[in-house]
mmCIF file as gemmi writes it, N, C-alpha and C atoms, coordinates in Angstrom:
data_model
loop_
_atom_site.group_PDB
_atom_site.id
_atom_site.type_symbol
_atom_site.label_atom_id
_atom_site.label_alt_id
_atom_site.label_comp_id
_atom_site.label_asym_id
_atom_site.label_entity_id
_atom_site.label_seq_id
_atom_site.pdbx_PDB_ins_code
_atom_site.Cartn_x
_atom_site.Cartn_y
_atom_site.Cartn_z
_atom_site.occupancy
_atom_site.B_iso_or_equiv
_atom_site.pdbx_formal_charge
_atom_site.auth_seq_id
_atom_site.auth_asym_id
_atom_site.pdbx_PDB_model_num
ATOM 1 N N . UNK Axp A 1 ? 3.827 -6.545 26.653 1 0 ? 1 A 1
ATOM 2 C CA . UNK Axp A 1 ? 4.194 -5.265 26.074 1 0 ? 1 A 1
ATOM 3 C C . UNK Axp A 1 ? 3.3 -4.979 24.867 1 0 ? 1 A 1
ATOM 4 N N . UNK Axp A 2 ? 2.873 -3.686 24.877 1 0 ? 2 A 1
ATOM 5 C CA . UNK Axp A 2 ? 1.988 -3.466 23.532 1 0 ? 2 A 1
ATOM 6 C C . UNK Axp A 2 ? 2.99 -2.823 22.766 1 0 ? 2 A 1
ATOM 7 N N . UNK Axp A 3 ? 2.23 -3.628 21.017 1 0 ? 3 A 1
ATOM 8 C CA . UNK Axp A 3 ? 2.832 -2.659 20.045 1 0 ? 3 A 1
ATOM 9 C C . UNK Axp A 3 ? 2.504 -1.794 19.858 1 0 ? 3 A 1
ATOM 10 N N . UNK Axp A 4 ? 3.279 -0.518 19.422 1 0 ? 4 A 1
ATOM 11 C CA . UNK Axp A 4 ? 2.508 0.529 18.445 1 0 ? 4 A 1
ATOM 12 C C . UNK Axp A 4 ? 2.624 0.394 17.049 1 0 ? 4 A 1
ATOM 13 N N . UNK Axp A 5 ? 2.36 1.416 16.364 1 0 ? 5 A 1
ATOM 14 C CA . UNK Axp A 5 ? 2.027 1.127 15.212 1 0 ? 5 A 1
ATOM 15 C C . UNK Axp A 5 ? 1.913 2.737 14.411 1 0 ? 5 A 1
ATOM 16 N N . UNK Axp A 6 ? 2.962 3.069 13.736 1 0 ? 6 A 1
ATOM 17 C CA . UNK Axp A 6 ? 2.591 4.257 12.889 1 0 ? 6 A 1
ATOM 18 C C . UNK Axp A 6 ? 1.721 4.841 12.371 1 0 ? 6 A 1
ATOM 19 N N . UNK Axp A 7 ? 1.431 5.883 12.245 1 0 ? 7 A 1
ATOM 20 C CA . UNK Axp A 7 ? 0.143 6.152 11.391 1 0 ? 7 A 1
ATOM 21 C C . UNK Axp A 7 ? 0.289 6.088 10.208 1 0 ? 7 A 1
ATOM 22 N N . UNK Axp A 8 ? 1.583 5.886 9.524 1 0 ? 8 A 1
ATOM 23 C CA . UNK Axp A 8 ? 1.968 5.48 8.252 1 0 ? 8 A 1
ATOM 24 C C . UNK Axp A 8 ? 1.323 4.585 7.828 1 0 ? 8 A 1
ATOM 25 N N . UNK Axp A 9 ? 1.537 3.512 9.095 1 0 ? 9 A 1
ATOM 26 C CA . UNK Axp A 9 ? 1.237 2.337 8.461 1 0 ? 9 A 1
ATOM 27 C C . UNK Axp A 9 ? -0.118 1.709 8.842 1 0 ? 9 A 1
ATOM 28 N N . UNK Axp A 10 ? -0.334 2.448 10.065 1 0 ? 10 A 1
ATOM 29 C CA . UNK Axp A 10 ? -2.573 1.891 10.146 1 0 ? 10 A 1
ATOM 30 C C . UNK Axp A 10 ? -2.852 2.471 8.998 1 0 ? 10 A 1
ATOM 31 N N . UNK Axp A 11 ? -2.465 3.774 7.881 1 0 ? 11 A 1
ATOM 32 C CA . UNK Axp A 11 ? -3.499 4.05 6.872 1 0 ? 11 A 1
ATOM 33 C C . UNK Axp A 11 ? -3.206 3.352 5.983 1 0 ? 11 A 1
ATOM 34 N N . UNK Axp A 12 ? -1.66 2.559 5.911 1 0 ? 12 A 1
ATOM 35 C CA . UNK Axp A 12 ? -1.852 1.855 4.756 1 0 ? 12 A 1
ATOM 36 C C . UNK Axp A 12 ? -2.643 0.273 4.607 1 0 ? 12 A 1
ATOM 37 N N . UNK Axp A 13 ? -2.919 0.104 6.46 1 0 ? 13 A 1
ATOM 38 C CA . UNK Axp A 13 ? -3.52 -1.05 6.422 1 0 ? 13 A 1
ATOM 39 C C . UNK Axp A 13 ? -5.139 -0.95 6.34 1 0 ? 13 A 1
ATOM 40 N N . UNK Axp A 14 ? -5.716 0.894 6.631 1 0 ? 14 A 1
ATOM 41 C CA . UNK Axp A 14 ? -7.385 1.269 6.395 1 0 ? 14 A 1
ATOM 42 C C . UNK Axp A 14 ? -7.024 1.003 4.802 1 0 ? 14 A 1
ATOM 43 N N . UNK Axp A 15 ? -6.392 1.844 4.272 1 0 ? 15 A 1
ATOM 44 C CA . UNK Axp A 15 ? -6.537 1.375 3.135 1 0 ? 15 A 1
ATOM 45 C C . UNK Axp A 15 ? -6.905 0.092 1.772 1 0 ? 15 A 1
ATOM 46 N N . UNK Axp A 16 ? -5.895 -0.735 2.332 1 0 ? 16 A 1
ATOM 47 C CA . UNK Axp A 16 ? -6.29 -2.315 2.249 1 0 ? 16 A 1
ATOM 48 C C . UNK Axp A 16 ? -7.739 -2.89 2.343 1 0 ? 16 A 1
ATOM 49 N N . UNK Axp A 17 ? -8.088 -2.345 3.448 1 0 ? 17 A 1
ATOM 50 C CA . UNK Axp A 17 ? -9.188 -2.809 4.365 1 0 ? 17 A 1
ATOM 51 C C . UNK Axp A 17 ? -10.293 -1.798 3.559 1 0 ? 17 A 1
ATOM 52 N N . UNK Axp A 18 ? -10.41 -0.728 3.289 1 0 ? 18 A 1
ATOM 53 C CA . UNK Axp A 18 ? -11.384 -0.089 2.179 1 0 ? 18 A 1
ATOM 54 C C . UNK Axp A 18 ? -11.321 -0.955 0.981 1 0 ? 18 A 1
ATOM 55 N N . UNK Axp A 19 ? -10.024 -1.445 0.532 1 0 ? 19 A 1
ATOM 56 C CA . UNK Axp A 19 ? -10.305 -2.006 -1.312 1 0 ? 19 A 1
ATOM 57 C C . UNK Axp A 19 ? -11.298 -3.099 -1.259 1 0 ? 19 A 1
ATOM 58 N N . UNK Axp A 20 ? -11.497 -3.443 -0.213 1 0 ? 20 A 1
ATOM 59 C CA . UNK Axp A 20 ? -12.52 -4.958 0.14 1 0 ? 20 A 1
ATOM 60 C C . UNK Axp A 20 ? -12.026 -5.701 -1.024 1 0 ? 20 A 1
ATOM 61 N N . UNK Axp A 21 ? -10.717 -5.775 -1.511 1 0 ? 21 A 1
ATOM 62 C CA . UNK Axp A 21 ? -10.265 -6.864 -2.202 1 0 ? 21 A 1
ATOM 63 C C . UNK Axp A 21 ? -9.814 -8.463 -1.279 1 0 ? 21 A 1
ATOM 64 N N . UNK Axp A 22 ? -9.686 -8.208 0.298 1 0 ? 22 A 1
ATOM 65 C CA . UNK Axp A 22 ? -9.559 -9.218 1.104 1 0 ? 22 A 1
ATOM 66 C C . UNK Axp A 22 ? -10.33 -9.148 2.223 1 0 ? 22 A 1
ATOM 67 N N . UNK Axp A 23 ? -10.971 -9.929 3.003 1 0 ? 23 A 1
ATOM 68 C CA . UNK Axp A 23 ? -11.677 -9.77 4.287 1 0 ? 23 A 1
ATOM 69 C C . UNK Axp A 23 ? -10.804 -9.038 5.138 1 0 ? 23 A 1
ATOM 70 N N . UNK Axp A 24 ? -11.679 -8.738 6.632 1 0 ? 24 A 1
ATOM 71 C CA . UNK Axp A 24 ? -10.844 -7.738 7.72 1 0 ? 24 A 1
ATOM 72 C C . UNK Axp A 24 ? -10.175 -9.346 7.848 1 0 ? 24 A 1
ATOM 73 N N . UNK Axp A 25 ? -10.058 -10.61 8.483 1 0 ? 25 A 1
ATOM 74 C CA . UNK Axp A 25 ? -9.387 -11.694 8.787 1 0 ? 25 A 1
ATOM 75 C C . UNK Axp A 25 ? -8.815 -11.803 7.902 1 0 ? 25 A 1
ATOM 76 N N . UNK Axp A 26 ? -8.212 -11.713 6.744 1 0 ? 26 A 1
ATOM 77 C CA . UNK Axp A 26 ? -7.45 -11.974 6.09 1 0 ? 26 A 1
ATOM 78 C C . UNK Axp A 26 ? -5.891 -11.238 6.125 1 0 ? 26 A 1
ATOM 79 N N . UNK Axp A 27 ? -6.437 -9.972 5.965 1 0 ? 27 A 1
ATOM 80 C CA . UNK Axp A 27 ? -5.765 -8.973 6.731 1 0 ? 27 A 1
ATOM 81 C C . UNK Axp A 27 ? -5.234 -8.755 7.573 1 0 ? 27 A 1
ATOM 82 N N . UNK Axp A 28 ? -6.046 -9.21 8.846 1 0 ? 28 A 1
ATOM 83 C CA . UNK Axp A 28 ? -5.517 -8.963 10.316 1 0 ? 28 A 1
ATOM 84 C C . UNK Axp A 28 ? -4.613 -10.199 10.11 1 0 ? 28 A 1
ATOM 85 N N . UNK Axp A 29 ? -4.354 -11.491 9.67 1 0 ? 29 A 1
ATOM 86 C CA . UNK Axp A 29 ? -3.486 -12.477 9.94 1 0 ? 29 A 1
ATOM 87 C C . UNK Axp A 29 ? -2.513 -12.353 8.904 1 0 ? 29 A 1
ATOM 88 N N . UNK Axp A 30 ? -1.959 -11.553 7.779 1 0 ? 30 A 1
ATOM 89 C CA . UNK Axp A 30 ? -1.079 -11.223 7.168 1 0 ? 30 A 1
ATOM 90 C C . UNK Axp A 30 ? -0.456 -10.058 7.85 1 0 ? 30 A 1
ATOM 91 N N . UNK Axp A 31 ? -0.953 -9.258 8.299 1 0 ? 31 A 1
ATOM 92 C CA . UNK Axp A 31 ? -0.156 -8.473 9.641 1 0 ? 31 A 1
ATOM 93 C C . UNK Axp A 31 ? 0.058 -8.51 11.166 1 0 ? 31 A 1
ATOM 94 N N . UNK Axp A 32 ? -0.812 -10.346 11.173 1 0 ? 32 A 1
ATOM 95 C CA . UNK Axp A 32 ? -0.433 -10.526 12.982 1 0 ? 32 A 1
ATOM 96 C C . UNK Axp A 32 ? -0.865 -9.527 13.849 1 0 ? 32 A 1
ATOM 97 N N . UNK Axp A 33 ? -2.302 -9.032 13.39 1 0 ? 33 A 1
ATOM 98 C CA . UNK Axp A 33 ? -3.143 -7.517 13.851 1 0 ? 33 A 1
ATOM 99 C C . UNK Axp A 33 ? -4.366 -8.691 14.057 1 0 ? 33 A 1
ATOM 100 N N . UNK Axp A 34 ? -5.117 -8.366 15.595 1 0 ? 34 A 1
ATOM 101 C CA . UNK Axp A 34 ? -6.431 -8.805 15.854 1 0 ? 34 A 1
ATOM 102 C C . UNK Axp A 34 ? -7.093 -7.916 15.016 1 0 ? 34 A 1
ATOM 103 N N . UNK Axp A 35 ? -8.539 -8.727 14.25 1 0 ? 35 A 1
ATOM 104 C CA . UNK Axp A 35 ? -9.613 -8.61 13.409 1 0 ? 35 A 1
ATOM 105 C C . UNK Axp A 35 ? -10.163 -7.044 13.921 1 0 ? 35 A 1
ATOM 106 N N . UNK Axp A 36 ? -10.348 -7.18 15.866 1 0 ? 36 A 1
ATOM 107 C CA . UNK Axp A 36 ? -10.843 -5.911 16.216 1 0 ? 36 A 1
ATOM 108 C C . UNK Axp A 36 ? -10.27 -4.577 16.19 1 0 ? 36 A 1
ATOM 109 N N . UNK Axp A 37 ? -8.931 -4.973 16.629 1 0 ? 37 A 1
ATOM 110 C CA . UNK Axp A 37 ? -7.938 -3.624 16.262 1 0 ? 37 A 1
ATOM 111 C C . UNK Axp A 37 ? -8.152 -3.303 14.691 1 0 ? 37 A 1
ATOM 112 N N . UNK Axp A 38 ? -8.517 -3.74 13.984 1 0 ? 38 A 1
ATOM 113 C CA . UNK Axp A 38 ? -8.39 -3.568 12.499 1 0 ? 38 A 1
ATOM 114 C C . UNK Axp A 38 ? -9.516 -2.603 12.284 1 0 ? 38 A 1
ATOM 115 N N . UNK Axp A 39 ? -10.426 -2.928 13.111 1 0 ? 39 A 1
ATOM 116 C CA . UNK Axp A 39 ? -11.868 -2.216 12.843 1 0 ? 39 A 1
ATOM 117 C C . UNK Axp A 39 ? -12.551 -0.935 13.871 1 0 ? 39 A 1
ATOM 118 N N . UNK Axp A 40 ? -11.521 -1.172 14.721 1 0 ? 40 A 1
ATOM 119 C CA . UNK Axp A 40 ? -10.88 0.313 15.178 1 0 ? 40 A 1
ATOM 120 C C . UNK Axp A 40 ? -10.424 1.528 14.504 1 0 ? 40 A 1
ATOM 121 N N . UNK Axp A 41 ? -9.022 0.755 14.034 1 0 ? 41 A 1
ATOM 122 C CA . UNK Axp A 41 ? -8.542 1.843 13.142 1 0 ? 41 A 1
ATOM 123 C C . UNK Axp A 41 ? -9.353 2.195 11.898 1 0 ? 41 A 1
ATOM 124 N N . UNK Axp A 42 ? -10.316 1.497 11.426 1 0 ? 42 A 1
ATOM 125 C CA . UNK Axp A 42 ? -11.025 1.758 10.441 1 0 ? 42 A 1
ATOM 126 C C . UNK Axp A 42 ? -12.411 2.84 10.628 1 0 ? 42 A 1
ATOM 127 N N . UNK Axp A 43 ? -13.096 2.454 11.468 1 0 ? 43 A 1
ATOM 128 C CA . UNK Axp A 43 ? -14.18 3.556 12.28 1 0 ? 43 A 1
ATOM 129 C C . UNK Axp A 43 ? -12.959 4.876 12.835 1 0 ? 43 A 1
ATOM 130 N N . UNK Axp A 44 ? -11.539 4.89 13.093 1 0 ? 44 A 1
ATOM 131 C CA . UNK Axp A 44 ? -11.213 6.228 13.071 1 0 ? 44 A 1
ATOM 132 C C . UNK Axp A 44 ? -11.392 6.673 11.934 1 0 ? 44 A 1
ATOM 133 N N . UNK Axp A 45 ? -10.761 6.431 11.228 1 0 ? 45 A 1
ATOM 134 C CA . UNK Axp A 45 ? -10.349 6.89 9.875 1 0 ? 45 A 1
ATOM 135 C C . UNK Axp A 45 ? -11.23 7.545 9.668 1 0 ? 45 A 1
ATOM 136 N N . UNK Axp A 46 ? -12.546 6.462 8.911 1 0 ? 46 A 1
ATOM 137 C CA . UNK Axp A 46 ? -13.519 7.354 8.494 1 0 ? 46 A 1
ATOM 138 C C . UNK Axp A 46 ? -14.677 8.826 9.46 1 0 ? 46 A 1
ATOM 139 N N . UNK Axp A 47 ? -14.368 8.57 10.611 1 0 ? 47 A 1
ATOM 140 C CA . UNK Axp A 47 ? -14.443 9.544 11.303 1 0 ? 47 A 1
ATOM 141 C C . UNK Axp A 47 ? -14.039 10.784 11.081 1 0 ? 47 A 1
ATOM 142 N N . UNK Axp A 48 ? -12.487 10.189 11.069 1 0 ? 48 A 1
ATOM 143 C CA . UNK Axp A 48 ? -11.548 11.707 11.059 1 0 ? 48 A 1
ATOM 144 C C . UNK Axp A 48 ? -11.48 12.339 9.406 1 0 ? 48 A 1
ATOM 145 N N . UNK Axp A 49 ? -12.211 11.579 8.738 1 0 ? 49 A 1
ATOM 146 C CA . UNK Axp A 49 ? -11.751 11.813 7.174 1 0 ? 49 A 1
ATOM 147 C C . UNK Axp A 49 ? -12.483 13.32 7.02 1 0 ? 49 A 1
ATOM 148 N N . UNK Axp A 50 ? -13.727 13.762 7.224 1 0 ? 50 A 1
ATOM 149 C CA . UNK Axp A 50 ? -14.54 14.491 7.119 1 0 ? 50 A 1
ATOM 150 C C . UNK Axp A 50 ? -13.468 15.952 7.971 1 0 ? 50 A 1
ATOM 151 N N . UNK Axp A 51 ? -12.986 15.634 8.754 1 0 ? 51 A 1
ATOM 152 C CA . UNK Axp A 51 ? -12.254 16.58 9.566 1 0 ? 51 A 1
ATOM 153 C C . UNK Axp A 51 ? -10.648 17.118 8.662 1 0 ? 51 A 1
ATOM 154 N N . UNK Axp A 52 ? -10.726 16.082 7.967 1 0 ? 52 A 1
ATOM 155 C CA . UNK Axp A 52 ? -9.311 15.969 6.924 1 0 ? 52 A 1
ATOM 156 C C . UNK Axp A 52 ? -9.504 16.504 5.912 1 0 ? 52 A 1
ATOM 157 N N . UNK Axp A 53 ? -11.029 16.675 5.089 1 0 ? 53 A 1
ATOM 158 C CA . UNK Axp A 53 ? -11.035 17.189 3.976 1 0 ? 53 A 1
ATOM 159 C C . UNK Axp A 53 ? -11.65 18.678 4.016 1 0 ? 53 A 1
ATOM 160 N N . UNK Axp A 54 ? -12.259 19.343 5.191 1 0 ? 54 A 1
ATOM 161 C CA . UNK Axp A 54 ? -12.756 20.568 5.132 1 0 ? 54 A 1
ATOM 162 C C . UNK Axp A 54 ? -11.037 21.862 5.346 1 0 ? 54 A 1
């Protein structure tokens, strides 16, 4: 079964993942999130950000 996952809460985990105060592995194993899913949601983000601020 796959999880989902809010968008609440992938931005609060891009977020994290922008402060580069911890690696993406550090991260992904304090939320039990593979390294790659992490860097998924991160290439959205900044994708969609440009679409978010006009």
């Amino acid at each position: 079964m796959r999880k989902s996952y809010s968008g609440e809460f992938k931005a609060k985990v891009v977020l994290e993942i922008l402060k580069e105060e911890k690696t993406i592995s550090q991260i992904a194993s304090e939320y039990g999130i593979h390294p790659n899913q992490l860097l998924k949601w991160k290439k959205e983000a900044i994708r969609s950000l440009a679409e978010v601020l006009e």
